[in-house]
Structure formats: C-alpha cells, structure tokens
LONUTI-321394 format. One line per 10 residues: number of its first residue (from 1); for each residue x, y, z of N, C-alpha, C, O. Coordinates in Angstrom, 1 decimal, always signed. Layout:
REM LONUTI-321394
NUM = X,Y,Z,X,Y,Z,X,Y,Z,X,Y,Z  ...
This chain:
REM LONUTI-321394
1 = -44.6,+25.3,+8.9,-44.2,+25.1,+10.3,-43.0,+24.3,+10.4,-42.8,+23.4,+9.5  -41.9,+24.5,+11.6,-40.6,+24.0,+11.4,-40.9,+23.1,+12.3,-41.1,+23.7,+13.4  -40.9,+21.4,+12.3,-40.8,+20.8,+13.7,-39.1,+20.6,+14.3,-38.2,+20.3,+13.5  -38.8,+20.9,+15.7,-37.8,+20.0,+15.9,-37.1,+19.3,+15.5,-37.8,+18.3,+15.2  -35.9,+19.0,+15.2,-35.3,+17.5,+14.9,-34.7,+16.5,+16.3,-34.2,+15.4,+16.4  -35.2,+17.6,+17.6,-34.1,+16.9,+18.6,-35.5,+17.7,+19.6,-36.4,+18.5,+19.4  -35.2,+17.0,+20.6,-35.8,+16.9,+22.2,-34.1,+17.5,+23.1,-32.9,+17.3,+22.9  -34.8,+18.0,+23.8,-33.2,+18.8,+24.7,-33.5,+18.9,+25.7,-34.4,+19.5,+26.1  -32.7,+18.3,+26.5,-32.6,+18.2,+28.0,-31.3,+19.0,+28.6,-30.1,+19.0,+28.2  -32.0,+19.6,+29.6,-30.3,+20.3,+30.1,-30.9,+20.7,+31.7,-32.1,+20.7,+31.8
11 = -30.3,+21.1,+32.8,-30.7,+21.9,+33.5,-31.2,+23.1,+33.6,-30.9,+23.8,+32.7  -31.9,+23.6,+34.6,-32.9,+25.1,+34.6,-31.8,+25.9,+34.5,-30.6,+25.6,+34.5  -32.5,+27.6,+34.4,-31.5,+28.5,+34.3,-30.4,+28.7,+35.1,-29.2,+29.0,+34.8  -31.0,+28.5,+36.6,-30.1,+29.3,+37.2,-28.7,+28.0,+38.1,-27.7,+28.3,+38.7  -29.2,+26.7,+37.6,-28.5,+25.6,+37.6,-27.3,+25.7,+36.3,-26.1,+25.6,+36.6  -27.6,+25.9,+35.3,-26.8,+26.1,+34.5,-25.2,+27.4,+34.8,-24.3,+27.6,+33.9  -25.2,+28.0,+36.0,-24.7,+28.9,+36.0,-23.2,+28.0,+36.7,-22.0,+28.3,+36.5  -23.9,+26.9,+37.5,-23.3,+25.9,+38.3,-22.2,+24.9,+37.2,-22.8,+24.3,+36.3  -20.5,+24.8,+37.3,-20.0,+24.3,+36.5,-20.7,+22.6,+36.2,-20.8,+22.1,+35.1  -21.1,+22.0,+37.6,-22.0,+21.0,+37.2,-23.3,+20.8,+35.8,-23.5,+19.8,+35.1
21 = -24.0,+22.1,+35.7,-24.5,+22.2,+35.3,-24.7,+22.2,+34.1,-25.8,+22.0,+33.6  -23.2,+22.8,+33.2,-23.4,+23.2,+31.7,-23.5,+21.9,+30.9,-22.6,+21.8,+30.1  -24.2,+21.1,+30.9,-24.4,+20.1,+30.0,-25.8,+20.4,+29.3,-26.6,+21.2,+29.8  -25.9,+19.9,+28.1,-27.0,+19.8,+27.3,-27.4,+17.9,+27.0,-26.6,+17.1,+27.4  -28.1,+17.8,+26.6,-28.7,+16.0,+26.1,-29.4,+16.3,+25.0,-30.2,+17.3,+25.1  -29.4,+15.5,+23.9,-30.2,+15.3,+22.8,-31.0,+14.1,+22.1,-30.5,+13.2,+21.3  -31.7,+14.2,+22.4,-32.5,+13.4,+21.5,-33.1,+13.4,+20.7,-34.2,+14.0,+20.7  -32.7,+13.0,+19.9,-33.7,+12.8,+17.8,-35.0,+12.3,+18.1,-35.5,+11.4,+18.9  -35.4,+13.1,+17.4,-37.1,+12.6,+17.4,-37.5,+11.5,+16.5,-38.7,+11.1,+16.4  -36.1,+11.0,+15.5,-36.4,+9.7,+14.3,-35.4,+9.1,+15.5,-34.8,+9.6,+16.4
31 = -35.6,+7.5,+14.8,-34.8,+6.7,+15.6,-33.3,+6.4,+15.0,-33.2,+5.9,+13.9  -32.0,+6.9,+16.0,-31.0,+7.2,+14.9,-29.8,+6.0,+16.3,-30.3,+5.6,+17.3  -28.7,+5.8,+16.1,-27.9,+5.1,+16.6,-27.2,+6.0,+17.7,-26.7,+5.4,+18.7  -27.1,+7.3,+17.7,-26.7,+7.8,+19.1,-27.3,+9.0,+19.4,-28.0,+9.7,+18.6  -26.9,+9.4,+21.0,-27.7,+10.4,+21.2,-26.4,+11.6,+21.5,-25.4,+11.2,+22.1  -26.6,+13.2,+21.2,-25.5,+14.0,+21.7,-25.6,+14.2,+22.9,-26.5,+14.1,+23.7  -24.2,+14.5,+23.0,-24.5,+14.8,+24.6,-23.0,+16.3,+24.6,-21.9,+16.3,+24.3  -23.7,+17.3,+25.0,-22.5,+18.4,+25.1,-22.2,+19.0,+26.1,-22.9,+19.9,+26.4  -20.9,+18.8,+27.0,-20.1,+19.2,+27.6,-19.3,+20.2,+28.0,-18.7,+20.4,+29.0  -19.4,+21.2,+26.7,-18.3,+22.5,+26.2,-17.6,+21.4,+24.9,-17.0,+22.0,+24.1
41 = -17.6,+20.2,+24.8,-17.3,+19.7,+23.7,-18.5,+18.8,+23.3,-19.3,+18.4,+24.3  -18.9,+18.4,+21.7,-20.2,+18.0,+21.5,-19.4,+16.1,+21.4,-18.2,+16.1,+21.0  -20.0,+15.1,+21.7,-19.8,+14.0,+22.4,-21.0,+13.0,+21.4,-21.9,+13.8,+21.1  -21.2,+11.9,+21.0,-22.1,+11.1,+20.3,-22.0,+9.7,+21.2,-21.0,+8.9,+21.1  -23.0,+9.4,+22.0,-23.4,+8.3,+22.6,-24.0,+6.9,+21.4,-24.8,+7.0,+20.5  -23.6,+6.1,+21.6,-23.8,+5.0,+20.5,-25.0,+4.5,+22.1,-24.7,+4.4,+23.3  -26.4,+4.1,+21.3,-26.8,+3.3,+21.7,-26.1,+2.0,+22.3,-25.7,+1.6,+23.4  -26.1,+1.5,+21.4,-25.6,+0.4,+21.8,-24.3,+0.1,+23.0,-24.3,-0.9,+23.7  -23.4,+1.2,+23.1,-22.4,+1.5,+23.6,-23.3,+1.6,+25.8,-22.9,+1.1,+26.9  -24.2,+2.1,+25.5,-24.9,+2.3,+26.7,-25.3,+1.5,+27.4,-26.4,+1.0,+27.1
51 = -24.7,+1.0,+28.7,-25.1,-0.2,+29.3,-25.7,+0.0,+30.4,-26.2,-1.0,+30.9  -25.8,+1.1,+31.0,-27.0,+1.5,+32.3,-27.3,+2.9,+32.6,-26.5,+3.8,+32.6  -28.6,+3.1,+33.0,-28.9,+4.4,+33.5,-29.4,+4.6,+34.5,-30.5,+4.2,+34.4  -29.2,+5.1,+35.5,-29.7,+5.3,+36.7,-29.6,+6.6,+37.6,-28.4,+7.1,+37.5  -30.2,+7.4,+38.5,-30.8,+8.2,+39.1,-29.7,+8.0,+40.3,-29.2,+7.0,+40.8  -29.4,+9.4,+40.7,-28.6,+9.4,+42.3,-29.2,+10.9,+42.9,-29.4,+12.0,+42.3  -29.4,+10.6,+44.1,-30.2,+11.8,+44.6,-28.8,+12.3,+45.8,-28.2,+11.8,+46.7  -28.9,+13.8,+45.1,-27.9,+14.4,+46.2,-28.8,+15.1,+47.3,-30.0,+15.1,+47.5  -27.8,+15.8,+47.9,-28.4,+16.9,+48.9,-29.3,+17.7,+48.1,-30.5,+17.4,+48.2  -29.0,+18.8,+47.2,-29.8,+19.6,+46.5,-30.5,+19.4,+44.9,-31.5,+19.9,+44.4
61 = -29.7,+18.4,+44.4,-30.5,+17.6,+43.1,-30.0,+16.5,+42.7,-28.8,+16.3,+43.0  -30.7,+15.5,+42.0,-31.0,+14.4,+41.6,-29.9,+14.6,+40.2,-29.7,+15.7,+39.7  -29.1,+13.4,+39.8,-28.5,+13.3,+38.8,-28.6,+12.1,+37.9,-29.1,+11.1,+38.5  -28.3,+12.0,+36.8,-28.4,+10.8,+35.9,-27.3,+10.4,+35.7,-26.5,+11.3,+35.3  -26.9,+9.1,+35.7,-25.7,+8.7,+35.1,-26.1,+7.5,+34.6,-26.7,+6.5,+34.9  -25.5,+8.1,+33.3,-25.3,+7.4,+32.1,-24.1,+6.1,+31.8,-23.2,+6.3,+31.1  -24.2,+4.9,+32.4,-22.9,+4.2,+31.6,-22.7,+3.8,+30.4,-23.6,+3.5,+29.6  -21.3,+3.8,+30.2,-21.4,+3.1,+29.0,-20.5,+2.3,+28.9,-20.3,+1.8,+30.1  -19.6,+1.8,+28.0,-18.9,+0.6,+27.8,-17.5,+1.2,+28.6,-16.9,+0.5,+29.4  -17.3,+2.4,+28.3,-15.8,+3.2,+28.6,-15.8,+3.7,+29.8,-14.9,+3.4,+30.6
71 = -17.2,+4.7,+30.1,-17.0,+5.7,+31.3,-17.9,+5.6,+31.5,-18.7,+4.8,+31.0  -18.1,+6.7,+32.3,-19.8,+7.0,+33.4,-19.9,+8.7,+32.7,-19.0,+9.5,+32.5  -20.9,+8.7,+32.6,-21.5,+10.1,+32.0,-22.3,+10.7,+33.2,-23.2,+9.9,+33.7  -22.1,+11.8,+33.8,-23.0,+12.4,+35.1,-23.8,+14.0,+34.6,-23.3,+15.1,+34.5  -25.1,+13.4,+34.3,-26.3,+14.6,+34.3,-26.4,+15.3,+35.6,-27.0,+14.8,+36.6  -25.8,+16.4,+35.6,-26.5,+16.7,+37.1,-27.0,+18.2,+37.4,-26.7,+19.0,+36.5  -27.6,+18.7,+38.3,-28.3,+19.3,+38.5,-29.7,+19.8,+38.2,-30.1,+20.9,+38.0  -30.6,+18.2,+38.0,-32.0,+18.3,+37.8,-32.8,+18.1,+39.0,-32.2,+17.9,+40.1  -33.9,+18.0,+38.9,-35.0,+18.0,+40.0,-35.6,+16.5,+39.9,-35.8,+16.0,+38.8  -35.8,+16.0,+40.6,-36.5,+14.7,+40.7,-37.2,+14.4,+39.2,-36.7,+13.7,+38.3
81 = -38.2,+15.0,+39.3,-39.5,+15.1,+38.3,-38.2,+15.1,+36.8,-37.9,+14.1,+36.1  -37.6,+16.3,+36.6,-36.4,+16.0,+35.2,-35.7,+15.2,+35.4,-35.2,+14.8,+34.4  -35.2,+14.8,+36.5,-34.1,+13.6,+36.3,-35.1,+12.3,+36.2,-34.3,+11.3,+36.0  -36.6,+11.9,+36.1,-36.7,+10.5,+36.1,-37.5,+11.2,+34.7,-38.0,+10.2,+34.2  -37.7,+12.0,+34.0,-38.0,+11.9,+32.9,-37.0,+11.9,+31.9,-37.3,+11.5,+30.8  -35.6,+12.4,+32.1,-34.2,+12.3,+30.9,-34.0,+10.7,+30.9,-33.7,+10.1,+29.9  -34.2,+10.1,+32.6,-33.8,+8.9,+32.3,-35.0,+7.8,+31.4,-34.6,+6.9,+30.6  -36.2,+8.1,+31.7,-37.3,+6.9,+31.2,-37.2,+7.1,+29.5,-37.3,+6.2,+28.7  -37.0,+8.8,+29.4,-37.0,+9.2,+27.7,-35.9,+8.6,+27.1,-36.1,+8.6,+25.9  -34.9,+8.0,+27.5,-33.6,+8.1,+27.2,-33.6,+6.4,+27.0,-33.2,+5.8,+25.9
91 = -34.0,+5.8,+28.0,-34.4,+4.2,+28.3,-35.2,+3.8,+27.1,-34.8,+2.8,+26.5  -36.5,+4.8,+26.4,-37.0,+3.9,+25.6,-36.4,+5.0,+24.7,-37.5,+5.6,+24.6  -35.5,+5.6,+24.1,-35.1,+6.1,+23.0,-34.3,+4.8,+22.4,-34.5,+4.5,+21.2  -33.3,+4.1,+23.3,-32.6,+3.3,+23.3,-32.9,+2.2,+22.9,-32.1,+1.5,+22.3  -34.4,+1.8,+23.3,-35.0,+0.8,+23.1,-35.6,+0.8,+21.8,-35.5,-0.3,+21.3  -36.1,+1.5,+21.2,-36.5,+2.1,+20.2,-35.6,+1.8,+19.1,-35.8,+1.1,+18.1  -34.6,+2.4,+19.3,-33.5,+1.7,+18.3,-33.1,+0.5,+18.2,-32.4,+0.2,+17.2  -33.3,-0.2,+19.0,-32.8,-2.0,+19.3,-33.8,-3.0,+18.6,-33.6,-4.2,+18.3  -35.4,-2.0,+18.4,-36.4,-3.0,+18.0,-35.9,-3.0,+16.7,-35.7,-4.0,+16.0  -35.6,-1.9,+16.3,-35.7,-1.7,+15.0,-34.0,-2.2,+14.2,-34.0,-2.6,+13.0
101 = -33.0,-2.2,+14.9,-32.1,-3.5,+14.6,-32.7,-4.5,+15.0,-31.7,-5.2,+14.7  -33.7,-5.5,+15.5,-33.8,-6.6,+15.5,-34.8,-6.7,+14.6,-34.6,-7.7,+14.0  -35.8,-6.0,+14.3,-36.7,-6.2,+13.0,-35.7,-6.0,+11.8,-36.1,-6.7,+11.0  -34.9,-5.6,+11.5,-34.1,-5.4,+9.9,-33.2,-6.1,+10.0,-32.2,-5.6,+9.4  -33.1,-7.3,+10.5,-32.2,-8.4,+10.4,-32.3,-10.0,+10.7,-31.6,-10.8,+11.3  -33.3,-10.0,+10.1,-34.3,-11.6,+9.7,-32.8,-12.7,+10.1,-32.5,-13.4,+11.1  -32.0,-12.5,+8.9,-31.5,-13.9,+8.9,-30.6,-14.2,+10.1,-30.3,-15.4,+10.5  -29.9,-12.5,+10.9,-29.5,-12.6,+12.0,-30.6,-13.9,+13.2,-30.4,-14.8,+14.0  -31.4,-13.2,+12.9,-32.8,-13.6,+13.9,-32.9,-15.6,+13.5,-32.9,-16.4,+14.4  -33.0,-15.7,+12.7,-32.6,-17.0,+11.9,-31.8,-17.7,+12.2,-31.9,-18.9,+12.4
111 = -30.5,-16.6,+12.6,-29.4,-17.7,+12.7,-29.4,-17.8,+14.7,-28.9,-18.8,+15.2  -29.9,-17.0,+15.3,-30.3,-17.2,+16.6,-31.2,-18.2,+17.1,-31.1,-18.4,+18.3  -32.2,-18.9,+16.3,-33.2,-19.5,+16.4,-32.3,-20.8,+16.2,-32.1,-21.5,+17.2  -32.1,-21.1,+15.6,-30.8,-22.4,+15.2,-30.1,-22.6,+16.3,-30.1,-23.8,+16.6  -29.4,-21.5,+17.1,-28.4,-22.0,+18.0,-29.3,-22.3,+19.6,-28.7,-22.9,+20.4  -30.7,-21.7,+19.8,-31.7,-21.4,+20.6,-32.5,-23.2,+20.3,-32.6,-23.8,+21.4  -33.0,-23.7,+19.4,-33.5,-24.6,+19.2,-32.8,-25.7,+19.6,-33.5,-26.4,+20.4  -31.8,-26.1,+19.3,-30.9,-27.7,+20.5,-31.1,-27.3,+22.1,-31.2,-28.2,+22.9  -31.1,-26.0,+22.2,-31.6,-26.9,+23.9,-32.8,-26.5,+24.3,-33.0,-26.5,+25.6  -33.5,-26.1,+23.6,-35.1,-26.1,+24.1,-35.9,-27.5,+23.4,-37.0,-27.7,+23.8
121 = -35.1,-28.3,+22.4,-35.9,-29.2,+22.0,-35.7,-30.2,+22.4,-34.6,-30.5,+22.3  -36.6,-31.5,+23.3,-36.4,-32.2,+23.8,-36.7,-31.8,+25.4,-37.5,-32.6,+26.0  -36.4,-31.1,+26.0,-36.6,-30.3,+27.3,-34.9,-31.1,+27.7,-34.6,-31.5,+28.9  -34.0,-31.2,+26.8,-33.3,-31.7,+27.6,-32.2,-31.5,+29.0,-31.4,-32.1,+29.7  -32.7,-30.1,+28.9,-31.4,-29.3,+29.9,-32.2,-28.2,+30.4,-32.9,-27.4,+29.8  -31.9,-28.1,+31.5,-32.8,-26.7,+32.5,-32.0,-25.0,+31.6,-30.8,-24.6,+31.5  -32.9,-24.6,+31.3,-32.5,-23.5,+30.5,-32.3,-22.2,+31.8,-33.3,-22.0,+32.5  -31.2,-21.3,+32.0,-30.9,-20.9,+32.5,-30.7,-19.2,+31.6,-30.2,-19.2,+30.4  -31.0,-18.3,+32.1,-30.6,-17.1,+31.4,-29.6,-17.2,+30.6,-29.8,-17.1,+29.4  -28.4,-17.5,+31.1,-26.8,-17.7,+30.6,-27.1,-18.9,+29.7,-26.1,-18.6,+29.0
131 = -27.3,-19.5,+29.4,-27.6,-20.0,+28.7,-28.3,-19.6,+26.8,-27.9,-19.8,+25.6  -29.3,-18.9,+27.3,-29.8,-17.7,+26.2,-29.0,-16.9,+26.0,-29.3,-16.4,+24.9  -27.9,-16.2,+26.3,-27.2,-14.8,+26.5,-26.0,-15.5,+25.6,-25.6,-14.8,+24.7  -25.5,-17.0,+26.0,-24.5,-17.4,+25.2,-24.5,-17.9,+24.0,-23.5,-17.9,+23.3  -26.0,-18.5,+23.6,-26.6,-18.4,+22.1,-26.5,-17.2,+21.4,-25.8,-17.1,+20.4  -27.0,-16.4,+21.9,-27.1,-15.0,+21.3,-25.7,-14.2,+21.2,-25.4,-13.1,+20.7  -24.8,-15.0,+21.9,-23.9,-14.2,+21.9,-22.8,-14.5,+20.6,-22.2,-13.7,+19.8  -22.9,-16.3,+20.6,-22.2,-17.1,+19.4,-22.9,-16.3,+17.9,-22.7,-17.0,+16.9  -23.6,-15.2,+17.8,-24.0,-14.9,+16.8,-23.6,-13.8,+16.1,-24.0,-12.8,+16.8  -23.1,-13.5,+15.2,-22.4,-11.8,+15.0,-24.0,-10.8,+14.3,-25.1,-11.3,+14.0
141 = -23.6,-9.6,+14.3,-24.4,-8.8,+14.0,-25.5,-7.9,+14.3,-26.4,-8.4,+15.1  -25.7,-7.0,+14.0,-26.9,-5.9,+14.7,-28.1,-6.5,+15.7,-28.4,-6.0,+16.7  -28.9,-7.7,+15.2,-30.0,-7.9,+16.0,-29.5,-8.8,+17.2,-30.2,-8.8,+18.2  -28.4,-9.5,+17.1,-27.8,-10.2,+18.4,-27.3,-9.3,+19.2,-28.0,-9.2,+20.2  -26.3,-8.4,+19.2,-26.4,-7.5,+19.6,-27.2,-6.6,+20.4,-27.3,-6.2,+21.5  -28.0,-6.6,+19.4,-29.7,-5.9,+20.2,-30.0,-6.3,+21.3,-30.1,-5.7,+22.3  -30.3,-8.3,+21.0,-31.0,-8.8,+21.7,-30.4,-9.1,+23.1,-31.2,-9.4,+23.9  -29.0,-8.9,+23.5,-28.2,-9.2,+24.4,-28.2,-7.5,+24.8,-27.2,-7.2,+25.5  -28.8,-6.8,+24.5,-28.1,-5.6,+24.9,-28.9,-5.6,+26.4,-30.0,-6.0,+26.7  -27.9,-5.1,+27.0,-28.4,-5.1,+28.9,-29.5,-4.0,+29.0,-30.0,-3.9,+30.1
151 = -30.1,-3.2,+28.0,-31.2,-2.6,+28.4,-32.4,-2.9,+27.2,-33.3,-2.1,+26.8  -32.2,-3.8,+26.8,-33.3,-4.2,+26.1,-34.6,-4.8,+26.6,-34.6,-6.0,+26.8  -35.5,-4.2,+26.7,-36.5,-4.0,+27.5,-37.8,-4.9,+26.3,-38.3,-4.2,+25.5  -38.3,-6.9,+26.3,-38.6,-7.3,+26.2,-40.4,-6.8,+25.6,-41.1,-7.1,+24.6  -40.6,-5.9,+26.8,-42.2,-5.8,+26.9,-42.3,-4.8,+26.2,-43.4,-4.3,+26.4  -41.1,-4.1,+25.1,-41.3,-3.2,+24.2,-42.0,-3.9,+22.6,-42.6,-3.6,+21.5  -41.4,-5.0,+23.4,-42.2,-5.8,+21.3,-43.5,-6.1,+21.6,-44.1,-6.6,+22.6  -43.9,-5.4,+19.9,-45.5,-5.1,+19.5,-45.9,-6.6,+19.6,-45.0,-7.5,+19.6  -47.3,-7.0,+19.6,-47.6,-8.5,+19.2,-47.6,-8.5,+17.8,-48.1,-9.6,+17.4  -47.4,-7.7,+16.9,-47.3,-7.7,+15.6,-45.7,-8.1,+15.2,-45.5,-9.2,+14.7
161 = -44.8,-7.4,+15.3,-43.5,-7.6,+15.4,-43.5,-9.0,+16.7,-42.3,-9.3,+16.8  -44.0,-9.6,+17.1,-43.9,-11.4,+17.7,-44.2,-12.2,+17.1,-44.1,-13.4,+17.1  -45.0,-11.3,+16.3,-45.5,-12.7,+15.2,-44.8,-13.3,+14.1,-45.0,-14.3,+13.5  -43.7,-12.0,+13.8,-42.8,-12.5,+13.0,-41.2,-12.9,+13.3,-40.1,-12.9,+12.8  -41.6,-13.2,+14.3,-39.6,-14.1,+14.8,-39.9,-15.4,+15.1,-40.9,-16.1,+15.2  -38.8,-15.4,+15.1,-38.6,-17.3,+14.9,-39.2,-17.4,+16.5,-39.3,-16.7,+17.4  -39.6,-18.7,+16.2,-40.3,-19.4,+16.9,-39.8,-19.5,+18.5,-40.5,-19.5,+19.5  -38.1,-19.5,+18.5,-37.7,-19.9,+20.4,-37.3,-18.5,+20.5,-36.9,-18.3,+21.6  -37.2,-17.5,+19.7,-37.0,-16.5,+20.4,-38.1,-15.9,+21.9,-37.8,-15.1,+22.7  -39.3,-16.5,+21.9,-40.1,-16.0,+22.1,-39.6,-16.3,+23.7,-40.0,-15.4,+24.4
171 = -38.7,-17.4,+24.5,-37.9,-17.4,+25.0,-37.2,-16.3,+25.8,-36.9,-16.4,+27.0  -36.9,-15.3,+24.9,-36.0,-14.2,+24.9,-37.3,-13.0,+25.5,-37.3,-12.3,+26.6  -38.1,-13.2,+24.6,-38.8,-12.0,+24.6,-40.4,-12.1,+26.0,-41.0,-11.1,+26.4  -40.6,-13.2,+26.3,-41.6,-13.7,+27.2,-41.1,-14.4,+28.4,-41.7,-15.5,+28.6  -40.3,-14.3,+29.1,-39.7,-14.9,+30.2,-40.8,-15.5,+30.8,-40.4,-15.9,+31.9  -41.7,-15.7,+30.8,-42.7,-16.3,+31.6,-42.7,-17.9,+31.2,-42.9,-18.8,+32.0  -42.4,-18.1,+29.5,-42.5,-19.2,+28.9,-41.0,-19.9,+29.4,-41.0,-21.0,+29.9  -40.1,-19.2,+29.3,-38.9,-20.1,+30.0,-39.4,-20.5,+31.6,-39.6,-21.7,+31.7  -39.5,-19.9,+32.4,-40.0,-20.2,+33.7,-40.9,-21.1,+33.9,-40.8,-21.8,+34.9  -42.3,-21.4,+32.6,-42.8,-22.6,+32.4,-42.1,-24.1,+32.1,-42.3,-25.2,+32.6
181 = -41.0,-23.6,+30.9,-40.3,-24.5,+30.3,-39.5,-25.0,+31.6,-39.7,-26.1,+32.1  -38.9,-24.3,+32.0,-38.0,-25.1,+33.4,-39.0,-25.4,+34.3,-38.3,-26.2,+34.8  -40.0,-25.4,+34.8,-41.0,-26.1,+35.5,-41.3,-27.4,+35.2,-41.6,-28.1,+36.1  -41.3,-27.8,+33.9,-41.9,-28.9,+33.2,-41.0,-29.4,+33.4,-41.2,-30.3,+34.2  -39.5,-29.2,+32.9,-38.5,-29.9,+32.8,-38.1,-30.6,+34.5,-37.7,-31.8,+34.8  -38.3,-29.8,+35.2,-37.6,-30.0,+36.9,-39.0,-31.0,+36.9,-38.6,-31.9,+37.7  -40.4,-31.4,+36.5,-41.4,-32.2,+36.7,-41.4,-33.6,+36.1,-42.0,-34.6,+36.4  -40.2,-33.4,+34.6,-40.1,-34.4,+34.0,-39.0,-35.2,+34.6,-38.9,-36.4,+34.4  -38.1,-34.3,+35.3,-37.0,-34.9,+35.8,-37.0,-35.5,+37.2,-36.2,-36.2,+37.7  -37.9,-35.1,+37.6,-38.7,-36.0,+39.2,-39.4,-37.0,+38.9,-39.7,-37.7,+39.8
191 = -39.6,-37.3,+37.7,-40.7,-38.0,+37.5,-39.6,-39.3,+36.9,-39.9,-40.4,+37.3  -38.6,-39.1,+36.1,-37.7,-39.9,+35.8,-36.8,-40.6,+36.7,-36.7,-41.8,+36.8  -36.0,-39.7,+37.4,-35.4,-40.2,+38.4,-36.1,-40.5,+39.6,-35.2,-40.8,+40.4  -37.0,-40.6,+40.1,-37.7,-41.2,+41.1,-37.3,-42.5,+41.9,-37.2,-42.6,+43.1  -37.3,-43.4,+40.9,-36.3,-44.6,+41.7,-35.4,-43.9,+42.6,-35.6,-43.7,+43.8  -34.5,-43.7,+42.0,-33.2,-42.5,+42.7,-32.9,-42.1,+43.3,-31.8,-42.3,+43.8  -34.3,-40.8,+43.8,-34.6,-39.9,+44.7,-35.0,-40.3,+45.8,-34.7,-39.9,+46.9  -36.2,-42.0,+45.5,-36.6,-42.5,+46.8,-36.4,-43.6,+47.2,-37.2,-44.4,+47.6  -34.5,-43.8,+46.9,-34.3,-44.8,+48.0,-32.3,-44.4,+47.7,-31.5,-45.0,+47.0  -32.0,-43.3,+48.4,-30.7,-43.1,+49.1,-30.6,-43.5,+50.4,-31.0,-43.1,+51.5
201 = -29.7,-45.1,+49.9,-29.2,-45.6,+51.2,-31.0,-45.6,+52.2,-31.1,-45.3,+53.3  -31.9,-46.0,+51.5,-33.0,-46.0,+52.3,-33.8,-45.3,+52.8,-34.7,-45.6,+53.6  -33.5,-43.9,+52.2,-34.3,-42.5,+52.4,-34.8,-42.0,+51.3,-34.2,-42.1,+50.2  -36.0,-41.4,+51.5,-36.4,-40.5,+50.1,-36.3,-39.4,+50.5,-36.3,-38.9,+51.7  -36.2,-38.8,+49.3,-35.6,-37.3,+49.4,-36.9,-36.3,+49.2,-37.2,-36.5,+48.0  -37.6,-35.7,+49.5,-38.9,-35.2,+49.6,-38.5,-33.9,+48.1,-37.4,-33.5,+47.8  -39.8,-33.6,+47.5,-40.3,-32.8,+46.3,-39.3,-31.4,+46.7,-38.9,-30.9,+45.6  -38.9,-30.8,+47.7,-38.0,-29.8,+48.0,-36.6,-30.0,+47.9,-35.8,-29.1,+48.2
C-alpha cells in the first residue's frame, strides 16, 4: 500500500477554472521546515518565514492569506468550511515544526533560561511580555527562534515535553504563571511603598 507523502489543498473543480483559483498547498505528512505552495510556479514557504494566517470572506468565497516575512500569499476561492480547515491545518503544521526545534535544542533552551532567570528572581521588576520576547530574542538559534515565533501556539506543549525545559521558561509557555508572578509583585510593591502611597502631601492614594 502507497501512503501519501503530502496533504493537498487547492480549490474545487469548477473554481479552479477561475485565474484566482489555480493554486495548489501542500502539506508533508512528516514534520519538515516548509510547506509548497504552487502558483504555475512551485514556491517553498519556510515555516519559520510565516508570520500570520488569516481568513477574509468575499462576496462568493472565503480566502486565506498567508503572511510571511516578504509578502502576503492569497488562497482563494474556497468555501468557509475549506478555508477554516487549510488555515487550522496549516497553524498546527507550523506548530509542529517549532516544538520540535525547541525540543532538539537543549542548550539553546539553557541559554534562554540564564537570560529569563535575572528578572524573574527576586520579583524584582513587573515582567511584561516585551520583556520575555527580548530575552529570547538576545539568544541566537533554532529554539529561540521558535520560541518568539508570532505563531507559536504555547498550549501545543505535551506535559511530557514541560517537564523537560528549564525551569522559567514555563513563563513562556503558561502565561497564567506570569500573570500570577506580576500580581505578587504589584502586592509586594504596595506593601513596600505604603508609607508613600499614604501620605502625598496628605492624601492616600487608594488600592486602584
């Protein structure tokens, strides 16, 4: 029996006749670094290269556009139902490949946790998104990369694959825990400055 090596997305028959139409999409059924995409000329999308995907609904069909670092890629002539499944397939294709650069690159991950660890220790400073994005960014190589990539989608890591990353990434990957972490901190810092707060020129300044 021959399986597939690719998933193919394209428009229906009689869409295809439409010059909008003649495009094809491919997807590898292993997880590989880009996806084809053919035009009348055949085109190689770098994951990584991919920085959003989103749905536009015309008069008579729904289209996908693909960004990426250079241009805008436009899927068009599908139907609702195929345009939100090229896009969700295509989202965790993407994603798929990002886990798996961040699992095969430990010491990358190592050296993220180093630069992630001075301002989460101590609670000294309100941790802000931009703040994580610019750690990860001071860092060269495939899993930083990953981890900053604008569609890397968090609630894709296994709790198996969490149990083995450094410790503040979890940071990165649990946004719930930073939102705690800056809670504490904005509680520690009310609690410190309080003299401060409650006597400007003779006013206190209320918990808001």
């Amino acid at each position: 029996m021959i399986f597939s090596r690719y998933t193919t997305y394209r428009p229906g028959l009689f869409a295809r006749l439409l010059p909008s139409g003649r495009w094809k999409l491919r997807l590898p059924t292993a997880t590989t670094a880009s996806v084809e995409l053919h035009t009348g000329t055949r085109a190689e999308l770098r994951c990584l290269d991919i920085t959003a995907i989103g749905i536009k609904k015309a008069l008579l069909w729904h289209t996908v556009e693909i960004r990426t670092r250079r241009h805008v890629e436009t899927l068009s002539c599908l139907g609702e139902e195929a345009a939100t499944r090229l896009a969700t397939d295509l989202h965790r294709f993407i994603n798929r490949y990002l886990l798996e650069l961040i699992g095969s690159d430990q010491e990358a991950l190592k050296e993220v946790d180093a630069k992630l660890e001075p301002l989460i220790e101590g609670k000294r400073q309100y941790l802000a998104q931009a703040d994580l994005a610019r750690a990860i960014a001071s860092v060269s190589g495939p899993a930083a990369a990953a981890l900053s990539h604008p569609l890397f989608d968090a609630d894709s890591i296994t709790s198996a694959m969490e149990a083995n990353l450094p410790r503040s990434l979890s940071f990165l990957t649990d946004p719930g825990r930073r939102h705690r972490y800056n809670n504490e901190f904005v509680a520690t810092e009310l609690t410190r400055y309080a003299p401060f707060f409650d006597d400007l020129d003779g006013r206190s300044l209320s918990d808001q």
